[in-house]
C-alpha positions in Angstrom: -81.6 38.2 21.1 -82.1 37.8 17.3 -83.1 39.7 14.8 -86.0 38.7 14.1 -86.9 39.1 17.4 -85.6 42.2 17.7 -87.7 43.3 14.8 -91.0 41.6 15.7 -90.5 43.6 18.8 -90.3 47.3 16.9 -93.2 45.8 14.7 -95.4 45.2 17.8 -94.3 48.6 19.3 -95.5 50.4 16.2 -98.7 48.6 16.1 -99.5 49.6 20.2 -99.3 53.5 18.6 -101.1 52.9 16.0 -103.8 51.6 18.2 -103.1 54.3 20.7 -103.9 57.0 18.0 -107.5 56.1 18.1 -108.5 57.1 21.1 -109.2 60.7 20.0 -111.4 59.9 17.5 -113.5 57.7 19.1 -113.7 59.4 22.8 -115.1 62.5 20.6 -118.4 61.1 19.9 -118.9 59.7 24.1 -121.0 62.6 25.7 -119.4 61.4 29.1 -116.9 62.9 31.3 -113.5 61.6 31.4 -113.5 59.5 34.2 -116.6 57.9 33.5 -114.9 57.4 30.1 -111.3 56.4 31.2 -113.0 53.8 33.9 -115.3 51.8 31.4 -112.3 51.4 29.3 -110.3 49.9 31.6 -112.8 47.6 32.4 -113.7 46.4 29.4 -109.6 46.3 28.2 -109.2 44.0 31.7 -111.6 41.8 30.9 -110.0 41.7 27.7 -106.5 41.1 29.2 -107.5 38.7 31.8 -109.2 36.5 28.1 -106.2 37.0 27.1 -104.0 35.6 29.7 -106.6 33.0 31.1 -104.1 32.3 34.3 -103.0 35.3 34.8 -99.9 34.9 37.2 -100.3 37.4 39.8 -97.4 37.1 42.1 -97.4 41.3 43.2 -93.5 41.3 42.9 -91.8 44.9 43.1 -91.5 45.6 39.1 -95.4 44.1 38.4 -97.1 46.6 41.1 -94.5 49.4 39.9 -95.5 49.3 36.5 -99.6 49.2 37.8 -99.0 51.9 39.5 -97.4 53.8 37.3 -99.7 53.3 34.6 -102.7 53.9 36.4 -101.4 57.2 37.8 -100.2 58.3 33.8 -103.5 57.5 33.1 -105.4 59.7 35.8 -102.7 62.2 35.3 -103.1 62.8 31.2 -107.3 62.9 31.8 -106.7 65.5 34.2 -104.5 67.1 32.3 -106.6 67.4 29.3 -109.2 69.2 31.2 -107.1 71.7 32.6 -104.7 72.3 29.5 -105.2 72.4 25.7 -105.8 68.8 24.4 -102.0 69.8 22.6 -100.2 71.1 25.9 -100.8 67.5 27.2 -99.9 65.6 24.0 -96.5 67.5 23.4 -95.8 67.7 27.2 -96.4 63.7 27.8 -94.0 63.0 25.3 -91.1 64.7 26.7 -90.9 60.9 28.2 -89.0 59.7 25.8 -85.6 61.9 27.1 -86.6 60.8 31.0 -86.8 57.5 29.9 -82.8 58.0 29.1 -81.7 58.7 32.4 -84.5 56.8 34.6 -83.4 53.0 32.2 -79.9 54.0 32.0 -80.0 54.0 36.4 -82.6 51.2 36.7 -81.7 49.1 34.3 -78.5 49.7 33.3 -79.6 50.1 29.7 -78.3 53.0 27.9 -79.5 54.8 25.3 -77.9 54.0 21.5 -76.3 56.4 19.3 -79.2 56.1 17.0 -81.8 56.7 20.1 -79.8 60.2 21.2 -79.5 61.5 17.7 -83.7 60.5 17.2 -84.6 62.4 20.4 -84.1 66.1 19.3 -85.4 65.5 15.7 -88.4 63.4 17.5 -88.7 66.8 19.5 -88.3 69.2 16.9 -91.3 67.3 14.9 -93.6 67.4 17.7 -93.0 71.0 18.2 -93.9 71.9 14.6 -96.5 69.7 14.3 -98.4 71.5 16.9 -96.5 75.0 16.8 -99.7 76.5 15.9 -101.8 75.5 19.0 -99.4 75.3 21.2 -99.8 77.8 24.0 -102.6 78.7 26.3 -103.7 76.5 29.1 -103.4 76.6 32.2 -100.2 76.0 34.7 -101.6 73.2 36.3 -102.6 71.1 33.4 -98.9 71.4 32.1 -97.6 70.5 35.1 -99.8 67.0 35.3 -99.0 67.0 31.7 -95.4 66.5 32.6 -95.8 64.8 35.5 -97.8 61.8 32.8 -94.5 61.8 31.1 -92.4 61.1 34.0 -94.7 58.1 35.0 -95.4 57.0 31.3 -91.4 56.7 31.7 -91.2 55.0 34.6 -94.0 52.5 33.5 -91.9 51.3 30.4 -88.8 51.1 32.4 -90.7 48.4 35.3 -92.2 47.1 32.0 -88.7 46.5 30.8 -87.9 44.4 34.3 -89.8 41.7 33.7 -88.5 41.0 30.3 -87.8 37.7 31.3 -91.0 37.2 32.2 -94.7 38.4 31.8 -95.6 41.6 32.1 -99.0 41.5 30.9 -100.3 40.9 34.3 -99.3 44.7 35.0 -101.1 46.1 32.4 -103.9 44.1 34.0 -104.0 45.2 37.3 -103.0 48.3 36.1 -106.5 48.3 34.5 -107.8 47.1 37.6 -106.7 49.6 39.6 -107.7 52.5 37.5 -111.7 51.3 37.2 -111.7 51.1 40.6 -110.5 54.5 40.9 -112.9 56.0 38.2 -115.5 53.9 39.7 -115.5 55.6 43.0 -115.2 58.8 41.4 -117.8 58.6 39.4 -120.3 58.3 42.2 -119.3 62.1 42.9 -119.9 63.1 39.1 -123.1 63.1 36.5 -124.4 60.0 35.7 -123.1 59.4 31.8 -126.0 59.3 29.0 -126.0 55.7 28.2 -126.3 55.5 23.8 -125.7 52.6 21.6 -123.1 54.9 20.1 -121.5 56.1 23.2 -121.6 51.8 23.9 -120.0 50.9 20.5 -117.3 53.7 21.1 -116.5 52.2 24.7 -116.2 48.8 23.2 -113.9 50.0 20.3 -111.4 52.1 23.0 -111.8 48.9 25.8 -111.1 45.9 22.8 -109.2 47.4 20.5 -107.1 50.6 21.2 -106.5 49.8 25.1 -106.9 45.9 25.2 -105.0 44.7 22.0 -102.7 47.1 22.3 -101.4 46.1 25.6 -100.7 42.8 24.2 -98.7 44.3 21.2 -96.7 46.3 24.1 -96.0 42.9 26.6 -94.5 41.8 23.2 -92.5 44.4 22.5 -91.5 45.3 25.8 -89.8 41.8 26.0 -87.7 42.4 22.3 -87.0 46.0 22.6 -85.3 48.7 25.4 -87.7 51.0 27.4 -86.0 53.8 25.3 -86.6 52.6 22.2 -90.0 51.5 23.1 -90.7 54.9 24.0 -89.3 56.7 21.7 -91.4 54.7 18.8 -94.1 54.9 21.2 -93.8 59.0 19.7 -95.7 58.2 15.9 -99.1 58.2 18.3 -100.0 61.6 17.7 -98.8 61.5 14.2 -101.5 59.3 12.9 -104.0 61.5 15.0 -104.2 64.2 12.0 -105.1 60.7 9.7 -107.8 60.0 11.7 -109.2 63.5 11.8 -108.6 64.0 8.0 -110.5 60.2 7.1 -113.5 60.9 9.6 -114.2 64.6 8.7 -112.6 65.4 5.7 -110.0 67.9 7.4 -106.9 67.8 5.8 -103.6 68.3 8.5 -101.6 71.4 7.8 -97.7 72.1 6.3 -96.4 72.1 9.9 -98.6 68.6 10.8 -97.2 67.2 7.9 -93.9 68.1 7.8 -93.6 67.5 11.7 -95.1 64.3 11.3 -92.2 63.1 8.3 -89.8 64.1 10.8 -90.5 62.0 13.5 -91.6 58.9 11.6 -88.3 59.3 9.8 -86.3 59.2 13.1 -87.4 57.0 14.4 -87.9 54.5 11.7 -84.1 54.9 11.0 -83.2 54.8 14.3 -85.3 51.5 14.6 -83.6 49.6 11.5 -80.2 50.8 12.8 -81.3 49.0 16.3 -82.6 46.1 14.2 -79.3 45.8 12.4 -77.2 46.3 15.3 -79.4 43.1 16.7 -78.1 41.4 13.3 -74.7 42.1 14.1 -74.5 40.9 17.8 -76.2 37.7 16.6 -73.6 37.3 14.0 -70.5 38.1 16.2 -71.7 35.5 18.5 -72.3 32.9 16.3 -68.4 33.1 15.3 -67.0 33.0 18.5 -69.4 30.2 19.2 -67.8 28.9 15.9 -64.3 29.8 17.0 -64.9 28.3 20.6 -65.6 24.9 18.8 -62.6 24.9 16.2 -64.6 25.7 13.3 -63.6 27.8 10.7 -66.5 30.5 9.0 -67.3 27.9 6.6 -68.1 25.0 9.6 -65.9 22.7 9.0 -63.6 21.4 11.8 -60.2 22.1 11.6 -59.0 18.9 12.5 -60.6 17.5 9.7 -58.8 19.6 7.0 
């Protein structure tokens, strides 16, 4: 893989957190529950997908449904674990799936983790935990425990991303989608009806469009450049921008710990990511030669037979 490949892929992975990072913000002004919420999203972000894709090729092998399924359940799993944690609890304890991503890709995939990646993961971890250490606490046990459950699927779902590298994995991300409106659907005929507003409709749009449906096609992109670790470790500068977005739409200004957390982990793993990206550079190079050498050229190209 090049490097400029390998570099579009970190781009795109940075741009589907970025996108993620929204959600907060807008699911705070939708007076709905969360399933009623978490299904019209998907629906809307399929419909988006399946634009998207226009033949979408939908041939249910192992790693496609694996990663549906898995993504539908880390869905489910983080909703539920908002409402019976604190919102932080969940956010903290979902990204523990960074390090599970480690040892699930290295058996699965046989891709191990960098130097760069293992040195990122306790700085990554030590930012997250200042960034929240004032909130952290509280909850209940049973939230945290779907909390980390969410990780060990949102691990899982990179790594049968990661599979189908050599293909399209867009299509999981799809049914994945699918799958969880159906869900949410049913459910929802056991729960209040939602208050239907145009604000509530223009938030839905927003989170179905933009943070869920052009965000999983910045991830099929990267997932195809980068590994599932590194994907997931970038994945991590989500809840960094989260304080942005609370400061720019009510004025709230993130605290010494936010900030200094949030330096911490968007200077791991932006280091770790050009040291990947340079590494890429390398490879490419080293290859080249021996393609060079293979041929009886020299470094500078010309054949040594004609010298």
């Amino acid at each position: 893989m090049d490097n400029v490949s390998k570099s579009a892929g970190i781009l795109a992975m940075a741009g589907t957190a970025f996108l993620w990072s929204i959600a907060g913000l807008f699911i705070k002004v939708i007076d709905w529950n969360p399933i009623a919420i978490a299904g019209s999203r998907s629906l809307i972000a399929s419909a988006v997908i399946f634009l998207y894709l226009r033949h979408p090729k939908i041939h249910l092998s192992f790693a496609q449904i694996a990663a549906a399924v898995a993504n539908a359940v880390t869905m489910l799993l983080f909703v539920s674990a908002n409402k019976t944690t604190t919102a932080t609890n969940a956010i903290v304890l979902q990204y523990f799936a960074p390090v599970s991503t480690v040892f699930i890709s290295a058996l699965l995939l046989k891709e191990r983790a960098r130097v760069e990646h293992i040195v990122a993961l306790p700085l990554v971890a030590a930012g997250m935990i200042l960034m929240f250490l004032d909130e952290l606490g509280g909850g209940k046990l049973l939230g945290n425990v779907l909390a980390f459950m969410s990780a060990i699927t949102f691990s899982f779902y990179f790594v049968f991303m990661r599979m189908q590298k050599d293909g399209s994995p867009l299509e999981s991300i799809l049914l994945s989608h699918w799958l969880t409106a159906g869900i949410c659907i049913v459910l929802s005929f056991f729960l209040p009806w939602p208050h239907v507003t145009s604000k509530a409709l223009a938030a839905i749009a927003v989170l179905g469009i933009v943070q869920i449906g052009l965000s999983a096609i910045l991830l099929s992109i990267a997932i195809k450049r980068v590994s599932a670790v590194q994907a997931n470790l970038i994945a991590v500068i989500e809840p960094v921008f989260n304080p942005v977005w609370v400061f720019l739409a009510i004025g709230e200004a993130p605290g010494t710990n936010a900030l200094i957390g949030g330096g911490i982990i968007i200077l791991a793993v932006t280091v770790a990511s050009i040291i990947s990206a340079r590494r890429g550079e390398e490879v490419v190079s080293s290859s080249n030669l021996l393609k060079q050498d293979a041929a009886g050229l020299p470094q500078g190209g010309t054949r040594v037979a004609d010298v």
